[in-house]
DOVEX-928832 format. One record per residue (C-alpha): x, y, z negated; residue number from 1. Coordinates in steps of 0.02 Angstrom, whole numbers, padded with zeros to 5 digits. Each point is the difference from the previous one (the first is absolute). Example, Ala and Ser with C-alpha at 12.3 -4.5 7.8 and 13.67 -1.06 7.14 Angstrom:
2
<<00615, -00225, -00390>, 1>
<<00069, 00172, 00033>, 2>
REM end
This chain:
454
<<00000, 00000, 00000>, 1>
<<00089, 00176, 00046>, 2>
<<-00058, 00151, -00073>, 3>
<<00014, 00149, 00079>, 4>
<<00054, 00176, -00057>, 5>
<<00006, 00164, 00121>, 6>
<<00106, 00157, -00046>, 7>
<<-00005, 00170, 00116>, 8>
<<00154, 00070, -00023>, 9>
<<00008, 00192, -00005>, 10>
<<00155, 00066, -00049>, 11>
<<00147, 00093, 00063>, 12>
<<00093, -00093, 00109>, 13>
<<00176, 00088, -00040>, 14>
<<00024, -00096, -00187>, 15>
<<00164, -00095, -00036>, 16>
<<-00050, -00200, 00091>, 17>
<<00110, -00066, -00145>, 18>
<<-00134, 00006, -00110>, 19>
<<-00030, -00187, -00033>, 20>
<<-00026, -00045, -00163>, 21>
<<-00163, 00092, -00060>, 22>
<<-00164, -00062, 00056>, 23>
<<-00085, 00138, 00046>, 24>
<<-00033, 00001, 00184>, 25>
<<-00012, 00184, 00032>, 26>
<<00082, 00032, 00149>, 27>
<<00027, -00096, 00180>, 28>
<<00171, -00016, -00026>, 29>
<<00003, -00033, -00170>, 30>
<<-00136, -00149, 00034>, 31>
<<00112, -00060, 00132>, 32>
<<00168, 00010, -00079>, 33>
<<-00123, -00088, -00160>, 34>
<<-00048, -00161, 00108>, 35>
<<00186, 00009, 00084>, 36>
<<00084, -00006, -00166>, 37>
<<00144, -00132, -00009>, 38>
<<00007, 00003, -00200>, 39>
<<-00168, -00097, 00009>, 40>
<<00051, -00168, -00037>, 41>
<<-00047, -00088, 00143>, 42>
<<-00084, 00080, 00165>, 43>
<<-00038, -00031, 00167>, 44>
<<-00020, 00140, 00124>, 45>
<<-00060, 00020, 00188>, 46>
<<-00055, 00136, 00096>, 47>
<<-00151, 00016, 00103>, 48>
<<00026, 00090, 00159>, 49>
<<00148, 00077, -00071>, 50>
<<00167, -00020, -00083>, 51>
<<-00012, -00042, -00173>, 52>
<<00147, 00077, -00048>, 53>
<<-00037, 00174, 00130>, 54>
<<-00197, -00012, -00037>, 55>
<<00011, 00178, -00103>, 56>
<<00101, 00069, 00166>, 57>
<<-00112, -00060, 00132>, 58>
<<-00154, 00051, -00111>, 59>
<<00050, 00180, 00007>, 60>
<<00054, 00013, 00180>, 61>
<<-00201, -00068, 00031>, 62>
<<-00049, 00151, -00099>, 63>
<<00086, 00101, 00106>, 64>
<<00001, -00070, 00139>, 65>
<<-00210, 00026, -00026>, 66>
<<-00004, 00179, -00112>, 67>
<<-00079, -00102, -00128>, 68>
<<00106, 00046, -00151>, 69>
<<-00109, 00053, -00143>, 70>
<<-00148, -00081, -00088>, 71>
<<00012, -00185, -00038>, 72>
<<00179, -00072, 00032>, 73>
<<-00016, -00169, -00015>, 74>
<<-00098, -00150, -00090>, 75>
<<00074, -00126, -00116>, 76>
<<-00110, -00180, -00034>, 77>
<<00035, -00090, -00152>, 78>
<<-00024, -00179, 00082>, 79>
<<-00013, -00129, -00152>, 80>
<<-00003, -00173, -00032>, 81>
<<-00061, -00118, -00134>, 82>
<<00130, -00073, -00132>, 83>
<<00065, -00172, 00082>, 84>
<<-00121, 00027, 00153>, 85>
<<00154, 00016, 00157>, 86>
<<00170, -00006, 00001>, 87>
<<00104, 00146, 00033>, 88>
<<00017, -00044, 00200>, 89>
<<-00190, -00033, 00010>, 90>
<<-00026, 00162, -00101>, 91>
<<00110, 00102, 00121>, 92>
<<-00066, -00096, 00157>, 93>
<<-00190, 00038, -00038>, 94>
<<00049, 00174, -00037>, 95>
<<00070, 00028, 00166>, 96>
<<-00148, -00068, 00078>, 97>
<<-00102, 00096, -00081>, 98>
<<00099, 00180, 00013>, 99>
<<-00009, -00054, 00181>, 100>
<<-00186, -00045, 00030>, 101>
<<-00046, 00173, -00097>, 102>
<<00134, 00127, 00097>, 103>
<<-00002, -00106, 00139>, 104>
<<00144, 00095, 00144>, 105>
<<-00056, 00160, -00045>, 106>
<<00090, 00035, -00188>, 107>
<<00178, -00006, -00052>, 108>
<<00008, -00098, -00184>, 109>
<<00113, -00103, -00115>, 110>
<<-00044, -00143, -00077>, 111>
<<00110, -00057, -00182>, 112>
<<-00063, -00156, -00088>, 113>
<<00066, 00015, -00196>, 114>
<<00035, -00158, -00095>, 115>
<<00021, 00102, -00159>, 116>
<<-00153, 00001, -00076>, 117>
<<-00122, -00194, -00051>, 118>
<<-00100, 00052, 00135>, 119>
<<00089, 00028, 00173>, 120>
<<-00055, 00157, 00090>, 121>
<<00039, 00070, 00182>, 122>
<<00033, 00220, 00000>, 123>
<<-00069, 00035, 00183>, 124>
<<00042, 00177, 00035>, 125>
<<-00073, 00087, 00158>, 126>
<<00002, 00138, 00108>, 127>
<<-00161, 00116, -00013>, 128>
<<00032, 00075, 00181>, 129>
<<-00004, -00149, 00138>, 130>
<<00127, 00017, 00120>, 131>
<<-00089, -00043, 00157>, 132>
<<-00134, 00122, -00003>, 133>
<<00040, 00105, -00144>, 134>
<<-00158, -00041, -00085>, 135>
<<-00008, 00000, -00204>, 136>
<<-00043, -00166, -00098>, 137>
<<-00160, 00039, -00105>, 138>
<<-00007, -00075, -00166>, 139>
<<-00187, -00019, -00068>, 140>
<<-00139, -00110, -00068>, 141>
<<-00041, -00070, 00164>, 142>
<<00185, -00014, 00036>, 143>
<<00033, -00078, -00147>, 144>
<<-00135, -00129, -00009>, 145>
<<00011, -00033, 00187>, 146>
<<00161, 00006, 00065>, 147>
<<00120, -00025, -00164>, 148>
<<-00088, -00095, -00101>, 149>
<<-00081, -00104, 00162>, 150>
<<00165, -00002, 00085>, 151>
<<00079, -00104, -00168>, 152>
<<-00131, -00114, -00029>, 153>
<<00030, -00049, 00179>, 154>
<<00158, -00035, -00021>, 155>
<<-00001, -00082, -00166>, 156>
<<-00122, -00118, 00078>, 157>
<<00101, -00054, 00149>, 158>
<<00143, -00030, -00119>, 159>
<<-00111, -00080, -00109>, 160>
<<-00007, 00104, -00149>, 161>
<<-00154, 00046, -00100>, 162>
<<-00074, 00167, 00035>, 163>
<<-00104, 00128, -00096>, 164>
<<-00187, -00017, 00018>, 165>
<<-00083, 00186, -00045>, 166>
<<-00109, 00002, -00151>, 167>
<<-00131, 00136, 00002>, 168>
<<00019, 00159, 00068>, 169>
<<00155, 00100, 00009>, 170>
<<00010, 00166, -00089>, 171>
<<00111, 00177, 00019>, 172>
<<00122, 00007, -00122>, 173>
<<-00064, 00161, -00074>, 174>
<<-00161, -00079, -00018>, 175>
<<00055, -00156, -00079>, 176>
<<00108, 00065, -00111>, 177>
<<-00140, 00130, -00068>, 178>
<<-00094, -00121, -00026>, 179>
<<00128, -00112, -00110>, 180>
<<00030, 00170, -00091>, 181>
<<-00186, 00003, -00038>, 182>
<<-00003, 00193, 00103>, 183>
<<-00140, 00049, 00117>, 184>
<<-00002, -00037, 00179>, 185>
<<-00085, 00072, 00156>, 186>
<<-00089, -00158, 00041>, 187>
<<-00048, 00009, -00203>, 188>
<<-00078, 00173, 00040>, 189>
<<-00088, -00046, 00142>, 190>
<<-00074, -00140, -00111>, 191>
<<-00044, 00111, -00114>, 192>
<<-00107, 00094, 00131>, 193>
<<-00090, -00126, 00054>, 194>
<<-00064, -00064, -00161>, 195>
<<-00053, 00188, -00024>, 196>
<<-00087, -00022, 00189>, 197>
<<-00088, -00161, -00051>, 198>
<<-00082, 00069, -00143>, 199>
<<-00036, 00164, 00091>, 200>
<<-00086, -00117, 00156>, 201>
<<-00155, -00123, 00016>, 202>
<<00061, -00079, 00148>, 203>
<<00153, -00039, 00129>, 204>
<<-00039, 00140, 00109>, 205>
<<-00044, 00132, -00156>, 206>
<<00189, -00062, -00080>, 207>
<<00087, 00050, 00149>, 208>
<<-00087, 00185, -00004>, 209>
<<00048, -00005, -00192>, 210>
<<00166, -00033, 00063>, 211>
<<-00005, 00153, 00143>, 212>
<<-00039, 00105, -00132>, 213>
<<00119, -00015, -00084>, 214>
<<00134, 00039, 00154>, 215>
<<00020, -00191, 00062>, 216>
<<00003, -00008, 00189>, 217>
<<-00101, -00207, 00034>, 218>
<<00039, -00109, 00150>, 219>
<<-00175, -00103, 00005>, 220>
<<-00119, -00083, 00129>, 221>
<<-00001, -00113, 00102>, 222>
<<00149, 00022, 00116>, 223>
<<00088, 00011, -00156>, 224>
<<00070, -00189, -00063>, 225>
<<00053, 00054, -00196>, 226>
<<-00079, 00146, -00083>, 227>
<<00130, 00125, -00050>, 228>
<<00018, 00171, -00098>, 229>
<<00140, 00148, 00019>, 230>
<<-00013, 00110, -00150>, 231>
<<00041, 00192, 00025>, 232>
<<00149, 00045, 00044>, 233>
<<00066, -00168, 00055>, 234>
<<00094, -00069, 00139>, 235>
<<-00064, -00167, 00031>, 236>
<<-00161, -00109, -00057>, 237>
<<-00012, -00127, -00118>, 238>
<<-00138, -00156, 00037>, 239>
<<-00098, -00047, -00120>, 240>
<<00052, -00189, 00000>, 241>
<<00196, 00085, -00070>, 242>
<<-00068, 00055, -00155>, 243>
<<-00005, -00163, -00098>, 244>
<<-00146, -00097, -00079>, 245>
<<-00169, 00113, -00035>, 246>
<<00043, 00131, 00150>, 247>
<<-00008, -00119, 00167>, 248>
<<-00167, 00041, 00110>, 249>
<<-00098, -00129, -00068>, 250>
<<00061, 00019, -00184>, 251>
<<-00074, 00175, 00008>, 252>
<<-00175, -00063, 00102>, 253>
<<-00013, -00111, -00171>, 254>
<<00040, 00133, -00127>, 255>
<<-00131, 00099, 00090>, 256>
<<-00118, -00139, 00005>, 257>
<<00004, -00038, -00190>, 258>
<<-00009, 00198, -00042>, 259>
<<-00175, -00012, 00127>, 260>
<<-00075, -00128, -00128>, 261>
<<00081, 00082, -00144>, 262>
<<00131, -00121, -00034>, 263>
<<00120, 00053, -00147>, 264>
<<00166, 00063, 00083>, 265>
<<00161, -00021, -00088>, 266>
<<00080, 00175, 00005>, 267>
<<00190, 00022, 00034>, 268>
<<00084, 00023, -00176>, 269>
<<00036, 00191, -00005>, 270>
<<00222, 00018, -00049>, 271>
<<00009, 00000, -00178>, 272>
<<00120, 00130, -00046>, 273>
<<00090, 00018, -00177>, 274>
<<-00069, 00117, -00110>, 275>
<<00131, 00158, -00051>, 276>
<<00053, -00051, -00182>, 277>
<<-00039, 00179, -00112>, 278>
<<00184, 00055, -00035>, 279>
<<00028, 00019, -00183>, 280>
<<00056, 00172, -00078>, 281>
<<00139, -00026, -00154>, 282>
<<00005, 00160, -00095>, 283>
<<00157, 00031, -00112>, 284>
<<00017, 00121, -00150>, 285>
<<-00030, 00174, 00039>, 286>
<<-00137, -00031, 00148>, 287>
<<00022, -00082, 00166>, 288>
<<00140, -00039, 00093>, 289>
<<00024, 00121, 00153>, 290>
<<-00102, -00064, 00154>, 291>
<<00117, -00013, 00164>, 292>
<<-00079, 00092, 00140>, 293>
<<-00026, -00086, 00153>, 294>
<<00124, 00024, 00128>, 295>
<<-00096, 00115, 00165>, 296>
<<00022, -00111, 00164>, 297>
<<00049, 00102, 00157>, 298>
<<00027, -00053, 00177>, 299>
<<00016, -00184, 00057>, 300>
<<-00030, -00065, -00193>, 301>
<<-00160, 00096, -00013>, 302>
<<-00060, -00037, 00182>, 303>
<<00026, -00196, -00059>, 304>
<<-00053, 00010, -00170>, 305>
<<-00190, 00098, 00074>, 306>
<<-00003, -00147, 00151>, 307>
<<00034, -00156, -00139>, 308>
<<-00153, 00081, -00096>, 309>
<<-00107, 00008, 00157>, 310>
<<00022, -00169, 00022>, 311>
<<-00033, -00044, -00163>, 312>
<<00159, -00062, -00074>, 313>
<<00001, 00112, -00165>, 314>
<<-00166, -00010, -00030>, 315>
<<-00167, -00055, 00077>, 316>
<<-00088, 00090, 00165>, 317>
<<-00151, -00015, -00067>, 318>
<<-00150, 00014, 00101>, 319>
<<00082, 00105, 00156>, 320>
<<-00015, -00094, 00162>, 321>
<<00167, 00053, 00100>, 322>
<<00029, -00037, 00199>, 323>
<<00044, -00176, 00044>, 324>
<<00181, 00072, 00039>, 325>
<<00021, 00058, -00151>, 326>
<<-00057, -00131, -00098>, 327>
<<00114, -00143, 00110>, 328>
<<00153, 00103, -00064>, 329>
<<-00024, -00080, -00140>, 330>
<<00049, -00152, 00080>, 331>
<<00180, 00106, -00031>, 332>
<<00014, 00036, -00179>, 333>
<<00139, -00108, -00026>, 334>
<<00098, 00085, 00114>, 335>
<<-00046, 00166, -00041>, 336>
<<00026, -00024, -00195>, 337>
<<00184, -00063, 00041>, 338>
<<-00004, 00177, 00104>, 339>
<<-00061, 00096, -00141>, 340>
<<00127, -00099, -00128>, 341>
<<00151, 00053, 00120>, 342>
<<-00054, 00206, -00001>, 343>
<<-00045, 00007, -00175>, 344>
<<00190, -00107, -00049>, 345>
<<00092, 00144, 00106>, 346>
<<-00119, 00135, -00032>, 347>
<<-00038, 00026, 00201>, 348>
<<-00106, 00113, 00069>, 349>
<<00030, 00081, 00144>, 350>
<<00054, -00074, 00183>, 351>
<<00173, 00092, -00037>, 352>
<<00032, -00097, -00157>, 353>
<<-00054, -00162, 00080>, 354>
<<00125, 00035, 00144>, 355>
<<00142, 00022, -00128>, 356>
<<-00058, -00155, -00086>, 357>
<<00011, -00100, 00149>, 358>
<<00164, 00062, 00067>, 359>
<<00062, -00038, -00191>, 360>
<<-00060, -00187, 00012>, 361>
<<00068, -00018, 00168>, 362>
<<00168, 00042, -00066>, 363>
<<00015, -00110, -00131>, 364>
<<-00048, -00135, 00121>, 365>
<<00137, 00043, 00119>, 366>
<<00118, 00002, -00144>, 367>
<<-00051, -00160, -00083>, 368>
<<00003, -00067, 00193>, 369>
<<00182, 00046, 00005>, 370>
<<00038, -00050, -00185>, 371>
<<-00067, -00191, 00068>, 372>
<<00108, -00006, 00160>, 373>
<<00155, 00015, -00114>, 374>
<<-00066, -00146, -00128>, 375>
<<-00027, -00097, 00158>, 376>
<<00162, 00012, 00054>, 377>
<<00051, -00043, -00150>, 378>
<<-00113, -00139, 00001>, 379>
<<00102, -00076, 00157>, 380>
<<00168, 00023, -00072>, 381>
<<-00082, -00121, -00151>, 382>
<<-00031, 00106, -00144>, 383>
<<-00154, -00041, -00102>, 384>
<<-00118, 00161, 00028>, 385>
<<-00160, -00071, 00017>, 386>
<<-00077, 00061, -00128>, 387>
<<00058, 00193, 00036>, 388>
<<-00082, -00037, 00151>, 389>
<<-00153, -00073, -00055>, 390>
<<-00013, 00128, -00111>, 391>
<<00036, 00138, 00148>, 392>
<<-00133, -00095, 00093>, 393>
<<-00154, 00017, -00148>, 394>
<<00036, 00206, 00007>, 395>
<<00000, 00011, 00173>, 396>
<<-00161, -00092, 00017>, 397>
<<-00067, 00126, -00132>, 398>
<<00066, 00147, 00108>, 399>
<<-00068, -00067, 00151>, 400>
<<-00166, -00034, -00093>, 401>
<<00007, 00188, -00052>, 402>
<<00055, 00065, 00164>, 403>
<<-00161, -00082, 00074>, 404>
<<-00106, 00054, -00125>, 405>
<<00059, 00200, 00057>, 406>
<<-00027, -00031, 00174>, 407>
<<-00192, -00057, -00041>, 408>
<<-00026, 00142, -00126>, 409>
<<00050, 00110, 00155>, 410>
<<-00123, -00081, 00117>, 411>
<<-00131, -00016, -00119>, 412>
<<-00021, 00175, -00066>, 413>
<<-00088, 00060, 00131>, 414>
<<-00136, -00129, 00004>, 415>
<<-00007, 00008, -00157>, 416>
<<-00043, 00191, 00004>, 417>
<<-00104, 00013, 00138>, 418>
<<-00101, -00150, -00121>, 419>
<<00011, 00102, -00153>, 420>
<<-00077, 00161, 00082>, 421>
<<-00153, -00102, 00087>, 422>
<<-00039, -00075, -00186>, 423>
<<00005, 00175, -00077>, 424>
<<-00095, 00081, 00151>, 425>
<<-00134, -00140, -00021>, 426>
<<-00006, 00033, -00197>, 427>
<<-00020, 00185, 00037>, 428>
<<-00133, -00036, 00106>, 429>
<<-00110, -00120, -00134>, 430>
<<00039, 00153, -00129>, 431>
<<-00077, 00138, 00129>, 432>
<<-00133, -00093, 00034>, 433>
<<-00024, -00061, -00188>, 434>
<<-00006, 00191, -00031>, 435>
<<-00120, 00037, 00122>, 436>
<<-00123, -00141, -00055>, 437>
<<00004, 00068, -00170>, 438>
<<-00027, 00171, 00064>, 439>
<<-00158, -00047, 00112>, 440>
<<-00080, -00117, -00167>, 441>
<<00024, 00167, -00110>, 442>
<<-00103, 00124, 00133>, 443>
<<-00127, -00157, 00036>, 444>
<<-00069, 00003, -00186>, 445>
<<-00144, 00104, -00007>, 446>
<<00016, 00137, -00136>, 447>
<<-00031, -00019, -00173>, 448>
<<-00083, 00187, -00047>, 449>
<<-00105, 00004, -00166>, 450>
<<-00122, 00135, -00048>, 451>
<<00026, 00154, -00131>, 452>
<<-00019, -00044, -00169>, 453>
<<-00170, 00076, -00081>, 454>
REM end
């Protein structure tokens, strides 16, 4: 059985290619140099429509050769075999065939089978630009599932391995690992719509209005083979039959069935959240101790700190219905607490400060990066550094981390105003027209006048 792992590489192509020790595969010629690397114990390498040993070369010359130099560089499959399943030549051989099926004579690649590890694995690295046509490789659920993952199970079957059989439906990432995290996701959301729809309609066709109303755009009829819904703001619908057990077509025909002959419905369990514990107040001899003022946010801390409240992270929305955009960045918070966690820790807020902030990570990276070339040379001449390099590589992957986390704050902040002003606008507009209701109730009431006293 081979399991399969893709990588897009993205990074600069200009770092050091003796990098070949650390397992993170961050660049195309640090994941080549990776799967090339003769310290492994025992390897075996071959190159598909290229030179093993010239692969990074020719790889660049097609980039050139096509003007296709930016974006994704290159791919990198993690091609893995059960414990005890192959031997190394059968490992290596079926990993050939396979880079080959999938590229076919359109992408230069390497293919190193490591013996190091229980399990023997194959590093394929590829090309992203082809060099007959110049065309990119596009890496994507349909990709994955139907040329990678179809591609090996081929394979392992003529060479008589066992193969992976698929076991329910596949999931994004983000969406799977919200929902480990217990967090809220947009297919959650839309859920929660639709229960709101059903108990607004009567039947089918007065649930999908309930659903218009709300901003929903509905594929339905007859020339229409799976009911679907697009809430505001979207890009792309979602069928009904994707939304799990009690939201297919004909789970929601028999909800609405059962609420026509007033049927008890079991109601989705609202999210229990903690209750504030009342802080406790120690006086001391004398009277009180002196309260600490709270700190006054400015900038990019107060801009995140007013956005985390809109979405309900400090404390409850209550009974304000925001825009279905709004409401799927909440699908986000993780990433935007770790956002808020970086500003607040270096006190950032302005795009200035940010700059300087990244420009300051980005040099301790390229001096830790020089730091570890030394200890690798070191390394060759047989001195015992590894842990001055392991220990290189754990702050690095922190810088990086932090580095990355600058570069979303960057391209987030605007979203993330444009969102903030449409929730205020929209609570300006329920307190105007509040106001006005209140003003029309006091001049409807007739006039209370009573006579003169005798």
């Amino acid at each position: 059985m081979a399991y399969d792992k893709i990588i897009p590489l993205r990074a600069r192509l200009d770092h050091c290619l003796d990098y070949v020790l650390n397992e993170e595969k961050s660049s195309l010629s640090y994941a080549l140099t990776y799967a090339e690397n003769p310290e492994k114990s025992r390897q075996l390498v071959t190159g598909v429509n290229c030179q093993a040993r010239t692969a990074f070369q020719e790889m660049q010359a097609t980039k050139r050769r096509w003007d296709k130099k930016g974006g994704i560089l290159g791919y990198h499959i993690i091609h893995s075999y059960a414990p005890g399943e192959v031997t190394p030549e059968q490992a290596h051989a079926a990993g050939v065939e396979f880079a080959r099926r999938l590229l076919g004579d359109r992408y230069e690649a390497v293919v190193s089978t490591h013996l190091d590890r229980e399990h023997y694995h194959c590093h394929i690295v590829f090309n992203s630009v082809s060099f007959m046509d110049g065309k990119k490789y596009r890496s994507d659920f349909e990709s994955y599932f139907g040329q990678v993952r179809g591609t090996s199970n081929a394979v392992s079957r003529d060479y008589g391995l066992s193969i992976i059989h698929p076991q329910g439906q596949g999931k994004h990432y983000a969406q799977w690992d919200a929902e480990s995290r217990g967090g809220a996701t947009v297919t959650g959301l839309i859920r929660q719509d639709i229960d709101a729809a059903i108990q607004e309609g009567f039947t089918f066709d007065t649930f999908l209005a309930a659903l218009r109303r709300q901003g929903y755009a509905v594929k339905y009829g007859a020339d229409v083979k799976h009911t679907a819904v697009r809430p505001p703001g979207a890009q792309r619908f979602f069928r009904l039959d994707s939304l799990g057990d009690g939201y297919t077509e004909a789970d929601v025909r028999a909800r609405l069935t059962a609420i026509r002959r007033g049927e008890a419905q079991e109601q989705p369990q609202p999210v229990q959240r903690p209750i504030p514990r009342r802080q406790r107040r120690y006086t001391v001899q004398g009277g009180r101790l002196p309260e600490r003022r709270p700190q006054k946010l400015h900038g990019f801390r107060a801009l995140y700190v007013s956005y985390l409240y809109l979405l309900g992270v400090r404390r409850p929305r209550g009974k304000r219905q925001y825009p279905f955009p709004i409401r799927a960045e909440v699908t986000k918070l993780h990433r935007y607490q770790r956002q808020m966690k970086l500003l607040q820790t270096y006190r950032i807020d302005t795009e200035q400060q940010l700059a300087m902030l990244e420009s300051a990570f980005q040099a301790e990276i390229d001096a830790l990066t020089e730091q570890r070339k030394e200890l690798y040379q070191q390394k060759r001449a047989g001195e015992d550094v590894t842990s001055e390099i392991e220990s290189i590589n754990q702050e690095l992957r922190r810088l990086r981390g932090q580095l990355k986390t600058c570069g979303q704050i960057a391209a987030d902040i605007p979203r993330i105003r444009a969102q903030a002003e449409t929730c205020h606008a929209q609570a300006r507009r329920e307190k105007e027209d509040r106001e006005k209701n209140l003003a029309a109730n006091r001049e409807s009431r007739p006039d209370r006048h009573f006579g003169p006293v005798r």
